[in-house]
PyMOL Python script that loads the backbone (N, CA, C, O; Angstrom):
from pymol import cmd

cmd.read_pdbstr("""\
ATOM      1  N   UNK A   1      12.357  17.263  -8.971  1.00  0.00           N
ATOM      2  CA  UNK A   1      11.423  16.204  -8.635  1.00  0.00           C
ATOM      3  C   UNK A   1      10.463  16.684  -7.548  1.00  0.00           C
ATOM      4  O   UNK A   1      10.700  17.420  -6.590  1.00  0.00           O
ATOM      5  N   UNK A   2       9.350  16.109  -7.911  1.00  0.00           N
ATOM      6  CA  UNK A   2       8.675  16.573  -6.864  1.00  0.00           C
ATOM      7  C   UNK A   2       8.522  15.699  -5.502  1.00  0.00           C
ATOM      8  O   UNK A   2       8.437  14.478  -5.374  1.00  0.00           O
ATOM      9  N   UNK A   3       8.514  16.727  -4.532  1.00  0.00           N
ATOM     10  CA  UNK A   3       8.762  15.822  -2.778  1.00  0.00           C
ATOM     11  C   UNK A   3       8.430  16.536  -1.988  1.00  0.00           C
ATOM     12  O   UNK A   3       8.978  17.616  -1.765  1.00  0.00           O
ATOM     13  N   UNK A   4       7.407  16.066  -1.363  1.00  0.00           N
ATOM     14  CA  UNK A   4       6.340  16.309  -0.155  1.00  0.00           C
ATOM     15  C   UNK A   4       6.125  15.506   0.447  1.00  0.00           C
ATOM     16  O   UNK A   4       5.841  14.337   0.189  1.00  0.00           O
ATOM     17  N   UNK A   5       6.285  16.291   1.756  1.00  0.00           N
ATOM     18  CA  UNK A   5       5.580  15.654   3.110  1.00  0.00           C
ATOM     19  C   UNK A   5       4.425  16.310   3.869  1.00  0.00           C
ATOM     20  O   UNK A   5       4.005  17.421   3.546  1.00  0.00           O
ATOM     21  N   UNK A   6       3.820  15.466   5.082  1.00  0.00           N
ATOM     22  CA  UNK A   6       2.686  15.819   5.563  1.00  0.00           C
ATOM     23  C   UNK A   6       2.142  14.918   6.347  1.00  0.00           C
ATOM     24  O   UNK A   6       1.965  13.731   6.074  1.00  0.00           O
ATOM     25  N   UNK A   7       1.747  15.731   7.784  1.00  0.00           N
ATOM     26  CA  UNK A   7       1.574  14.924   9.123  1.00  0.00           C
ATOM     27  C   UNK A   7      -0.431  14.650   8.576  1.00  0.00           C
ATOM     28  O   UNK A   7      -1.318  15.500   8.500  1.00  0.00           O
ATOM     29  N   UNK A   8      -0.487  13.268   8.326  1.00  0.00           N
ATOM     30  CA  UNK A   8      -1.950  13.256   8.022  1.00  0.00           C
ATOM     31  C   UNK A   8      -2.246  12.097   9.306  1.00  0.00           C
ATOM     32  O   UNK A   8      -1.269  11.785   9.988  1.00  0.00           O
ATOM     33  N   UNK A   9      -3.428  11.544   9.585  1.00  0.00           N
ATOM     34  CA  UNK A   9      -3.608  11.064  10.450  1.00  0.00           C
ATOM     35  C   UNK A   9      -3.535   9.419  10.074  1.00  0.00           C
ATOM     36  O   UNK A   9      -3.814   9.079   8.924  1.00  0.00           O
ATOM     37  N   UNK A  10      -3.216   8.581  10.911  1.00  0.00           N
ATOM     38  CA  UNK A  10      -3.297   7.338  10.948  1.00  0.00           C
ATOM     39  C   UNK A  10      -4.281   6.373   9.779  1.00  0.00           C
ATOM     40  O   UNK A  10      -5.034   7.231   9.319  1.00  0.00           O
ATOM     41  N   UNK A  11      -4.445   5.752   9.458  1.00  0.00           N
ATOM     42  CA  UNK A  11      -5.233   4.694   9.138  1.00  0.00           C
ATOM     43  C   UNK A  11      -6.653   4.747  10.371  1.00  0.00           C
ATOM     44  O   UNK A  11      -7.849   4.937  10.145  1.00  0.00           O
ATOM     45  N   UNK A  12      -6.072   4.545  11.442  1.00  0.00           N
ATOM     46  CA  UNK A  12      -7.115   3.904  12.227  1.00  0.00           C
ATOM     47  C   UNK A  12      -7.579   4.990  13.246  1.00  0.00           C
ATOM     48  O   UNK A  12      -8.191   4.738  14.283  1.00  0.00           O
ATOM     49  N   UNK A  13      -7.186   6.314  12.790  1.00  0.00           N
ATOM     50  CA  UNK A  13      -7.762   7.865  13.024  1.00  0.00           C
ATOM     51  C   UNK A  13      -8.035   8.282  14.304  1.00  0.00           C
ATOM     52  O   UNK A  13      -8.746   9.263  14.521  1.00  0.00           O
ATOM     53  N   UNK A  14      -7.475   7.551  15.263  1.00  0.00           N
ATOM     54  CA  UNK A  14      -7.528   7.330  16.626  1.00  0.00           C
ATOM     55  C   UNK A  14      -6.662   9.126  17.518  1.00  0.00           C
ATOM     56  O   UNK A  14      -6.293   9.348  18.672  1.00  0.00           O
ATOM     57  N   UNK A  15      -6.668  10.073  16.138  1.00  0.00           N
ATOM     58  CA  UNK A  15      -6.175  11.483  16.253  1.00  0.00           C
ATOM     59  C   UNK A  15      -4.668  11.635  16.150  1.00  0.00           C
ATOM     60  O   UNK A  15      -4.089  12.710  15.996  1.00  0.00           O
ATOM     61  N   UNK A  16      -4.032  10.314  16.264  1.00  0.00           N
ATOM     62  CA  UNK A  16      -2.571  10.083  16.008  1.00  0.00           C
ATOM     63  C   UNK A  16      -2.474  10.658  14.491  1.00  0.00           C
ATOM     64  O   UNK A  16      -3.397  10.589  13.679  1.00  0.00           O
ATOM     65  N   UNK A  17      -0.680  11.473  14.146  1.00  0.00           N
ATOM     66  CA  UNK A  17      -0.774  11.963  13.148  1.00  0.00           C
ATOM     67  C   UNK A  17       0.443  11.141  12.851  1.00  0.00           C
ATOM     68  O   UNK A  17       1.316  11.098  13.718  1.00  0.00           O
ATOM     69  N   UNK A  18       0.642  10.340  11.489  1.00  0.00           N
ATOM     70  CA  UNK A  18       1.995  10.082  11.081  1.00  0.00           C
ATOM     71  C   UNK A  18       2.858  10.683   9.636  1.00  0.00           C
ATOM     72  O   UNK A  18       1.917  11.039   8.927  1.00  0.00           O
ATOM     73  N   UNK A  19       3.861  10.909   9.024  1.00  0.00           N
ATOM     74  CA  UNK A  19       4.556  11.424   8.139  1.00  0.00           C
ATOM     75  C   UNK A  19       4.057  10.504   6.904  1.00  0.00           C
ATOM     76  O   UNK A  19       4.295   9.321   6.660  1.00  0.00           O
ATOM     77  N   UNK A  20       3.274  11.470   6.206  1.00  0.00           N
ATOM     78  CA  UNK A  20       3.013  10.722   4.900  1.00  0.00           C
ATOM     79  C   UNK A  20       3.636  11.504   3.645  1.00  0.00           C
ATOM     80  O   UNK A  20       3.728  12.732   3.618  1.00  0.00           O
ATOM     81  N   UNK A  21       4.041  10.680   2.639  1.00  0.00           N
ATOM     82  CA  UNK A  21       4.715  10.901   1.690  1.00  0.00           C
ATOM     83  C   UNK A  21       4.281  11.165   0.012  1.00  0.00           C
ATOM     84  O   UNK A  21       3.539  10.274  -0.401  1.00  0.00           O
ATOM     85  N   UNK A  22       4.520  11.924  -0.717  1.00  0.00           N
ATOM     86  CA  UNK A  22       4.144  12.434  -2.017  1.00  0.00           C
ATOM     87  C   UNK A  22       5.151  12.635  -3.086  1.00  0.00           C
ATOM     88  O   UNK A  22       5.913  13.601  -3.055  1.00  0.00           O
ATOM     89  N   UNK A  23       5.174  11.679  -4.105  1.00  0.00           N
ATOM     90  CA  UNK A  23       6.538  12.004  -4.492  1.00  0.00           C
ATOM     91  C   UNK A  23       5.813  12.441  -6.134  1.00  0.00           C
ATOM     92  O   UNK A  23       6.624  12.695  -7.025  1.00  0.00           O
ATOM     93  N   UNK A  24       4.777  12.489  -6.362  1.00  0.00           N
ATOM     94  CA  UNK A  24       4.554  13.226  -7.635  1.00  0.00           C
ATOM     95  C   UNK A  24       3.077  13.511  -7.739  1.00  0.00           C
ATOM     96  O   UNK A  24       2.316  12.552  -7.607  1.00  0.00           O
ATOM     97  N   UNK A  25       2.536  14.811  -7.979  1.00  0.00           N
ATOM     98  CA  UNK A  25       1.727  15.893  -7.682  1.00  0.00           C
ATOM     99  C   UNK A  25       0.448  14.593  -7.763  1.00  0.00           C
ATOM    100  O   UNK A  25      -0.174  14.233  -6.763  1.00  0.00           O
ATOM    101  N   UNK A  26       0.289  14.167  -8.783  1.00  0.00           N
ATOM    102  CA  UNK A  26      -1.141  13.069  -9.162  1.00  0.00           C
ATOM    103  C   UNK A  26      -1.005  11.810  -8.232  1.00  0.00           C
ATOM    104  O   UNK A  26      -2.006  11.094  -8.247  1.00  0.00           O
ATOM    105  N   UNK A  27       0.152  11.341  -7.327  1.00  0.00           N
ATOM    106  CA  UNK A  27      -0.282  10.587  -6.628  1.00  0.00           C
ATOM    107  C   UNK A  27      -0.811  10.792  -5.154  1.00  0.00           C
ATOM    108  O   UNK A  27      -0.834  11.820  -4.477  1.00  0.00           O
ATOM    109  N   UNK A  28      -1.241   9.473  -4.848  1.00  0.00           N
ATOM    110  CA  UNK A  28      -1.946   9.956  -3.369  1.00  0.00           C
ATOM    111  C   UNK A  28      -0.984   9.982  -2.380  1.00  0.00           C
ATOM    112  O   UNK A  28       0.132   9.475  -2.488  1.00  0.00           O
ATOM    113  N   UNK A  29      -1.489  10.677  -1.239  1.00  0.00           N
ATOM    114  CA  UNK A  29      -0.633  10.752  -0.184  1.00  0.00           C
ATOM    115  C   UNK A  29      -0.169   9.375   0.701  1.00  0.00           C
ATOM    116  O   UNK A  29      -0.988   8.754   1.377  1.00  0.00           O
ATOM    117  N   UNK A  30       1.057   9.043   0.613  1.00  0.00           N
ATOM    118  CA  UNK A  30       0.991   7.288   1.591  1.00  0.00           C
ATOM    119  C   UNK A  30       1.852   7.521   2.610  1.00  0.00           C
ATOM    120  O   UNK A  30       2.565   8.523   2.577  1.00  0.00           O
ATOM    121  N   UNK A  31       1.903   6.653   3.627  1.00  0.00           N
ATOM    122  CA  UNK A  31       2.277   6.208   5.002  1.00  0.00           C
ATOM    123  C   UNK A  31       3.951   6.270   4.307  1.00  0.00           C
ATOM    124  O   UNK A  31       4.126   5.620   3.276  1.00  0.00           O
ATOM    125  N   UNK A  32       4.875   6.880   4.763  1.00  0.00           N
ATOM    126  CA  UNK A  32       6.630   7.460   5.401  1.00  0.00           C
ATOM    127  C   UNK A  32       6.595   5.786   4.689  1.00  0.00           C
ATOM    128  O   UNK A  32       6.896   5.445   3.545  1.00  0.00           O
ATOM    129  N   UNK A  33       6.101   4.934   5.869  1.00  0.00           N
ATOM    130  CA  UNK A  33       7.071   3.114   5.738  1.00  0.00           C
ATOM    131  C   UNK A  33       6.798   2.447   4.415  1.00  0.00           C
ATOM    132  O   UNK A  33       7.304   1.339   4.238  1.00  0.00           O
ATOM    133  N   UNK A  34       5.818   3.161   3.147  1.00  0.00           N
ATOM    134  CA  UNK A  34       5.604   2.414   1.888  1.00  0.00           C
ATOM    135  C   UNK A  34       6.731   2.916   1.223  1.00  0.00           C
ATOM    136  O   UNK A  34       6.975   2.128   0.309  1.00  0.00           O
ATOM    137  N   UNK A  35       7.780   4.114   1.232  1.00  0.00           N
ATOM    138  CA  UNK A  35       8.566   4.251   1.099  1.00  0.00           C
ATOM    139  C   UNK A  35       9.924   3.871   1.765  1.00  0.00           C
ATOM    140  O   UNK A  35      10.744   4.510   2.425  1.00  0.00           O
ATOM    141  N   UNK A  36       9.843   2.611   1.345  1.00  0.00           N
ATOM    142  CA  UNK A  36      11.757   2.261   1.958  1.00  0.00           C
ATOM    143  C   UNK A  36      12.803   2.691   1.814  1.00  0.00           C
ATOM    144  O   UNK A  36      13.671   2.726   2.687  1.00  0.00           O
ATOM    145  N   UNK A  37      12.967   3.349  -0.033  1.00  0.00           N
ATOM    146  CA  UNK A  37      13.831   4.295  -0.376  1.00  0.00           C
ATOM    147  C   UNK A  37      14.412   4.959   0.393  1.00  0.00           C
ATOM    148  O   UNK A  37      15.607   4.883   0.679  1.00  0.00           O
ATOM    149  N   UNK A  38      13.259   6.009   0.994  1.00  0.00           N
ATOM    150  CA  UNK A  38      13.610   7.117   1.713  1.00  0.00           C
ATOM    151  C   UNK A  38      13.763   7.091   3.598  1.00  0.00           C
ATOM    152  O   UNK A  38      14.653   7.560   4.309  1.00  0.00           O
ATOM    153  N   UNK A  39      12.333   6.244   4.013  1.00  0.00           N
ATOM    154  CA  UNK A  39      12.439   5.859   5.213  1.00  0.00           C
ATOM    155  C   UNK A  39      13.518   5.180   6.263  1.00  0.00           C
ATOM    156  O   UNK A  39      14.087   4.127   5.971  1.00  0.00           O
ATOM    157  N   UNK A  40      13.762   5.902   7.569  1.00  0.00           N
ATOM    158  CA  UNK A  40      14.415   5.228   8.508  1.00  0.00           C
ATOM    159  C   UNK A  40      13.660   5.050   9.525  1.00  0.00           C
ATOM    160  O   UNK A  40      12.568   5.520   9.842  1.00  0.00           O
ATOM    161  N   UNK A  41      14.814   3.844  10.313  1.00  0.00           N
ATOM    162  CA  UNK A  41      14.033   3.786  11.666  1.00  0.00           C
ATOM    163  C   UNK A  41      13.496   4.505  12.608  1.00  0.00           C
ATOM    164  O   UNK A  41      14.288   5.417  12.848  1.00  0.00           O
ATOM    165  N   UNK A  42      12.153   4.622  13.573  1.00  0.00           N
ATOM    166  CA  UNK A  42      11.861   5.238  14.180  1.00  0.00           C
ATOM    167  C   UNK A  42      13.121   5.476  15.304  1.00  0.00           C
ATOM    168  O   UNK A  42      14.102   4.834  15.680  1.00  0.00           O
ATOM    169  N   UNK A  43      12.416   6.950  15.646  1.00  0.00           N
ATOM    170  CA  UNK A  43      13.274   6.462  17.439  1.00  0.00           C
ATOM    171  C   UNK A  43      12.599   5.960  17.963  1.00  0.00           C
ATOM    172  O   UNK A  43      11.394   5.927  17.711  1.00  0.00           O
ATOM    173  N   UNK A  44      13.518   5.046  19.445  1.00  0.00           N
ATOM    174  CA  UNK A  44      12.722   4.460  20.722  1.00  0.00           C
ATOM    175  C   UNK A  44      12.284   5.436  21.651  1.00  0.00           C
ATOM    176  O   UNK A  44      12.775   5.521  22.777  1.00  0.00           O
ATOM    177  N   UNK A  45      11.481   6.094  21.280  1.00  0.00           N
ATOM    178  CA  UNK A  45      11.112   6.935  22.329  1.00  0.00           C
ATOM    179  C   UNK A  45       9.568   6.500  22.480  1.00  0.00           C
ATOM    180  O   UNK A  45       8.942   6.220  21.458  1.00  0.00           O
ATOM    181  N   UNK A  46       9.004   6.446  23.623  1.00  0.00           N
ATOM    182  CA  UNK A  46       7.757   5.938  23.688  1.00  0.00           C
ATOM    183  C   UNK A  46       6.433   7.415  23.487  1.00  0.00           C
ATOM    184  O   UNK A  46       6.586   8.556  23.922  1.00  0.00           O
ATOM    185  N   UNK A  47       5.657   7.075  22.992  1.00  0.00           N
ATOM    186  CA  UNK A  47       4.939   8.121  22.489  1.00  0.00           C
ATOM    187  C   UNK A  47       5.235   9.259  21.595  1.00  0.00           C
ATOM    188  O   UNK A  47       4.678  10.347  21.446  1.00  0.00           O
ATOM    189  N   UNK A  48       6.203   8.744  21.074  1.00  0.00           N
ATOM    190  CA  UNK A  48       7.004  10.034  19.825  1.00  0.00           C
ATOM    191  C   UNK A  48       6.286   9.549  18.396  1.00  0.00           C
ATOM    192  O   UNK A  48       5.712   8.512  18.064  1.00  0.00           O
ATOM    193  N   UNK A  49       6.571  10.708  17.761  1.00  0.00           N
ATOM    194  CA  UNK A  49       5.709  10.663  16.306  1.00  0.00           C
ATOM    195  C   UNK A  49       6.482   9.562  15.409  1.00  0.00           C
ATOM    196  O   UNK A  49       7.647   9.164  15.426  1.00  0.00           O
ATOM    197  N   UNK A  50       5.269   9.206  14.555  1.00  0.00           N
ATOM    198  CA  UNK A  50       5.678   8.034  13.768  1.00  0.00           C
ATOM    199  C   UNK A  50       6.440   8.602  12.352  1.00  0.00           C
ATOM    200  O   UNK A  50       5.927   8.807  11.252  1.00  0.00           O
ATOM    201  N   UNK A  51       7.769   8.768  12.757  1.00  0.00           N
ATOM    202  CA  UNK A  51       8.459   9.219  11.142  1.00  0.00           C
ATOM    203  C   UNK A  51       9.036  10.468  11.393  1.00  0.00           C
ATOM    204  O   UNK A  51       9.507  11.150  10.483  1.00  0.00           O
ATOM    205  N   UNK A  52       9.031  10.829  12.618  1.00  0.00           N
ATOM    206  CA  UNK A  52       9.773  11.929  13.044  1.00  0.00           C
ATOM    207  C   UNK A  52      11.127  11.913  12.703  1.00  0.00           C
ATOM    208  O   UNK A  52      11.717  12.990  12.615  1.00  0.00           O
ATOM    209  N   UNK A  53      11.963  10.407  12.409  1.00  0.00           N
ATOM    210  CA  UNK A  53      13.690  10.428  12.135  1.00  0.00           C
ATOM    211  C   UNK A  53      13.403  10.442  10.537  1.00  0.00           C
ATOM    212  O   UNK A  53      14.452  10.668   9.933  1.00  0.00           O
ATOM    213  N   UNK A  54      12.721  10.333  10.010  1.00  0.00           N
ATOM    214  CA  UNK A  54      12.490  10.411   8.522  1.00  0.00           C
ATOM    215  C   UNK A  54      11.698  11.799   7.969  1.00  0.00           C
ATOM    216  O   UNK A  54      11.724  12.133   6.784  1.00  0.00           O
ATOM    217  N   UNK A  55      11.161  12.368   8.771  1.00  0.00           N
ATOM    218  CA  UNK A  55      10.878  13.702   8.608  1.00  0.00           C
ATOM    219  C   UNK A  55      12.304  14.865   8.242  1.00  0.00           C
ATOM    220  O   UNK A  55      12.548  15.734   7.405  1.00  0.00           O
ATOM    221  N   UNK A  56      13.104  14.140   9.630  1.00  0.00           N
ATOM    222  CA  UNK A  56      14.122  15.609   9.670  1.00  0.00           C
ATOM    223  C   UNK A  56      15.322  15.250   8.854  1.00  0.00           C
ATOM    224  O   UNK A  56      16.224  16.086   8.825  1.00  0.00           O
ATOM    225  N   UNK A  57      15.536  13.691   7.916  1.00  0.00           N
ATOM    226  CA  UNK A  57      16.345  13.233   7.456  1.00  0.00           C
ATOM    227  C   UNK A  57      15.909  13.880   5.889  1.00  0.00           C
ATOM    228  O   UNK A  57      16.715  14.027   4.970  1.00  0.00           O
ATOM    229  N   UNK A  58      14.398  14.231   5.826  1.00  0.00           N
ATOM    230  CA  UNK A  58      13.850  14.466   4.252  1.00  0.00           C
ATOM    231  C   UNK A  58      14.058  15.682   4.141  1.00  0.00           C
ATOM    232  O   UNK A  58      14.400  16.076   3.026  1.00  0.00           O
ATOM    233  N   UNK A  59      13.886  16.922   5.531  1.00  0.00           N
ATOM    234  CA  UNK A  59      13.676  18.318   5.936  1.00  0.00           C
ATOM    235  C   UNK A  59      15.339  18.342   5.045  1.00  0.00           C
ATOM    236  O   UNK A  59      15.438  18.687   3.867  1.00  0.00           O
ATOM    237  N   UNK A  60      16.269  17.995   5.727  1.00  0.00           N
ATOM    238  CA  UNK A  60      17.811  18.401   5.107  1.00  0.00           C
ATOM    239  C   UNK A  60      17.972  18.303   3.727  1.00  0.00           C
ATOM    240  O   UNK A  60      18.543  19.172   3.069  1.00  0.00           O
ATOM    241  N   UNK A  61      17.319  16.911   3.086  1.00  0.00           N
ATOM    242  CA  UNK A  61      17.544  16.789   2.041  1.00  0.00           C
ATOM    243  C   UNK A  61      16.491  17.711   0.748  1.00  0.00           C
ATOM    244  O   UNK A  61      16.574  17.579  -0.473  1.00  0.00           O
ATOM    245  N   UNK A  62      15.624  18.550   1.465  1.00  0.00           N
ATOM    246  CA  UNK A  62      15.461  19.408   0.360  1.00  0.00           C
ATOM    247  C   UNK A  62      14.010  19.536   0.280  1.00  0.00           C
ATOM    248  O   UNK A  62      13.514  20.562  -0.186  1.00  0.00           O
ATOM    249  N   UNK A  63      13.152  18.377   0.783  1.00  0.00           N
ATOM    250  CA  UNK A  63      11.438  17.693   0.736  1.00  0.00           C
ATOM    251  C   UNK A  63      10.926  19.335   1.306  1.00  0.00           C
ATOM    252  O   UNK A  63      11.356  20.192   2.078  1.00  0.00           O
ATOM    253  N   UNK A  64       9.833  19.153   0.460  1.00  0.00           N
ATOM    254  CA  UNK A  64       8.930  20.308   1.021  1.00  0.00           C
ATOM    255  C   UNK A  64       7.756  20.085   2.502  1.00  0.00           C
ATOM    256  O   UNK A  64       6.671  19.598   2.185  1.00  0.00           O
ATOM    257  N   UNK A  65       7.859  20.262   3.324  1.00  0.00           N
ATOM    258  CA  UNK A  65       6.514  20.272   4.192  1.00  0.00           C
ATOM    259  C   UNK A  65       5.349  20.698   3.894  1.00  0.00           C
ATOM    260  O   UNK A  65       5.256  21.921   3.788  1.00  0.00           O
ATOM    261  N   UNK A  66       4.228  19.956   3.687  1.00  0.00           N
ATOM    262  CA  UNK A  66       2.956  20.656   3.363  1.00  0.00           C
ATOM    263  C   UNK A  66       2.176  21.043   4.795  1.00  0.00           C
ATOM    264  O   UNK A  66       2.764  20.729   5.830  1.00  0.00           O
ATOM    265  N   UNK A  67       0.970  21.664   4.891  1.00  0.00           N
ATOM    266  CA  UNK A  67       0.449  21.739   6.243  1.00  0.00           C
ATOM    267  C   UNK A  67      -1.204  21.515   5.400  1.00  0.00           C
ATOM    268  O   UNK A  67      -1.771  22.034   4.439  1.00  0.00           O
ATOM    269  N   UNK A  68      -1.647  19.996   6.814  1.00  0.00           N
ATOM    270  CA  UNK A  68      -2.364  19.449   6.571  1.00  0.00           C
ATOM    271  C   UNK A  68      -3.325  20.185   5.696  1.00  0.00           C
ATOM    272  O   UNK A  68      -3.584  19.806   4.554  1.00  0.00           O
ATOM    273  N   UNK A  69      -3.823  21.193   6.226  1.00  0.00           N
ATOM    274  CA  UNK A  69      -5.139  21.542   5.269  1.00  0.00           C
ATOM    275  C   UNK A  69      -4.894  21.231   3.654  1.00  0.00           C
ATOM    276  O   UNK A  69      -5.505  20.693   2.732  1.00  0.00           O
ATOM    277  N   UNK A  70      -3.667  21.878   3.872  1.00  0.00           N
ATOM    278  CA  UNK A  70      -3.488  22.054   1.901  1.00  0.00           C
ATOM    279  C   UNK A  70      -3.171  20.782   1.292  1.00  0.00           C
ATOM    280  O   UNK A  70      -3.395  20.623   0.093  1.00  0.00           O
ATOM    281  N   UNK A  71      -2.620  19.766   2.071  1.00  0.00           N
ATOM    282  CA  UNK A  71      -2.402  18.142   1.959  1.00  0.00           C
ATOM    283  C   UNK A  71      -3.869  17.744   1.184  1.00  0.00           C
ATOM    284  O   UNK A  71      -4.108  17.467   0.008  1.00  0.00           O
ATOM    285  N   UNK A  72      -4.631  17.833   2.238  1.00  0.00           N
ATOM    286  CA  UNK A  72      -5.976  17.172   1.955  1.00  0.00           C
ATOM    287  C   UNK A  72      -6.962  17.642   1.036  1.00  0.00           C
ATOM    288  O   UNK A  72      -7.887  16.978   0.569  1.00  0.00           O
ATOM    289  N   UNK A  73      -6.551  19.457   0.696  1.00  0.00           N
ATOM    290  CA  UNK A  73      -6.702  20.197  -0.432  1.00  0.00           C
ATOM    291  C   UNK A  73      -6.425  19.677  -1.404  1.00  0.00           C
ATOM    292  O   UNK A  73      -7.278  19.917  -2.259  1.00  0.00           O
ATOM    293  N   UNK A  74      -5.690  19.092  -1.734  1.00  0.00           N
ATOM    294  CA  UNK A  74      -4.525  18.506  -2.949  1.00  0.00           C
ATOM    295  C   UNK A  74      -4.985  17.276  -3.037  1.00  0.00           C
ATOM    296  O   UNK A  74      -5.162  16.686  -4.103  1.00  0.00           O
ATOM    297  N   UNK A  75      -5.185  16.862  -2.017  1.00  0.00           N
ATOM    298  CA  UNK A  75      -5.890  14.847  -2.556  1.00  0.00           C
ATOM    299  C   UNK A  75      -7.541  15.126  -2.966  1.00  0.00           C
ATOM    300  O   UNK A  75      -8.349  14.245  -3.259  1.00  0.00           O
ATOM    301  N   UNK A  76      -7.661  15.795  -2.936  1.00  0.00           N
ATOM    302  CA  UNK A  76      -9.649  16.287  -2.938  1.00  0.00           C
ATOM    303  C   UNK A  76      -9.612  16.408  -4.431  1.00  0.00           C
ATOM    304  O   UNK A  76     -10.091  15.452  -5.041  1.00  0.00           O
ATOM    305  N   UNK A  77      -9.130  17.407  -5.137  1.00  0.00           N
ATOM    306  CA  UNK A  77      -9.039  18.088  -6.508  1.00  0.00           C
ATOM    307  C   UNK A  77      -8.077  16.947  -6.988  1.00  0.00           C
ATOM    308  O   UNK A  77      -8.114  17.189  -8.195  1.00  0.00           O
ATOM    309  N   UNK A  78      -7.335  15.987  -6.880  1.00  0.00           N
ATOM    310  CA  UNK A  78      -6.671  15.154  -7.999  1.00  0.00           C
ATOM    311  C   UNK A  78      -8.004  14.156  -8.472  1.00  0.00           C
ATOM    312  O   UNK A  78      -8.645  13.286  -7.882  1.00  0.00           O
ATOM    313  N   UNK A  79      -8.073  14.756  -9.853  1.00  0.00           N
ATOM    314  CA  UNK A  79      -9.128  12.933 -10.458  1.00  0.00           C
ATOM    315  C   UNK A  79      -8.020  11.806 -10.537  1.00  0.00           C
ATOM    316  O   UNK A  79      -6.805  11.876 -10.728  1.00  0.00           O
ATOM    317  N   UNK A  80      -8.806  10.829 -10.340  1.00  0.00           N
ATOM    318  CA  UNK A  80      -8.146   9.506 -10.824  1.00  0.00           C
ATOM    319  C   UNK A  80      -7.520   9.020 -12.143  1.00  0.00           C
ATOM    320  O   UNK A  80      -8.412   9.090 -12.988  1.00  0.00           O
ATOM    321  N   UNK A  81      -6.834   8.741 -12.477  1.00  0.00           N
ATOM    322  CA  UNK A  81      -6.491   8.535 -13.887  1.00  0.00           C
ATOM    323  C   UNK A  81      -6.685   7.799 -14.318  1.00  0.00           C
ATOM    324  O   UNK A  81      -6.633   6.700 -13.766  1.00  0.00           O
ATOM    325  N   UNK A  82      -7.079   7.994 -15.760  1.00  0.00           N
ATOM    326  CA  UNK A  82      -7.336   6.415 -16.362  1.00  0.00           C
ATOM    327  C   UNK A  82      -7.046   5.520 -16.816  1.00  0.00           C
ATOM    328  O   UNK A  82      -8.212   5.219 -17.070  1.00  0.00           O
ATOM    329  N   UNK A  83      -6.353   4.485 -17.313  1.00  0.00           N
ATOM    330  CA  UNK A  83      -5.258   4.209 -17.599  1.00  0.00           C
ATOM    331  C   UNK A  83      -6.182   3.222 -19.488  1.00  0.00           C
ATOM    332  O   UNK A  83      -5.455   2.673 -20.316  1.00  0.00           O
TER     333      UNK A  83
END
""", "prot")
cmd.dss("prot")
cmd.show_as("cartoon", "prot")
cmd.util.cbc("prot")
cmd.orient("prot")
């Protein structure tokens, strides 16, 4: 199956980066928390990354890490499908 991750930036692009999720090559990249499946709670740590306990919970289980460039490489070149 395919499973990717990737620190892309926020919604509201304020340079904050959070764990976004890819679970098959043609879809788009989404926010760690649209996935409940897989997602856990943050830690309480104040100013810590958003999805950092769901990062290293996906890292064990096998998920690939992408690095941003090639993330955003990959959402550029997918067309939309048509249905």
């Amino acid at each position: 199956m395919h499973r990717r991750m990737c620190w892309l930036s926020a919604s509201g692009d304020n340079g904050e980066k959070i764990l976004h999720l890819q679970t098959a090559p043609n879809e788009p990249w989404r926010p760690y928390t649209t996935f409940r499946q897989f997602a856990v709670p943050d830690y309480n740590i104040p100013g810590g990354s958003k999805g950092w306990a769901t990062y290293q919970k996906l890292l064990k289980a096998g998920w690939t890490l992408v690095p941003t460039a090639l993330a955003n490489e990959f959402s550029a070149s997918v067309a939309p499908v048509e249905l």
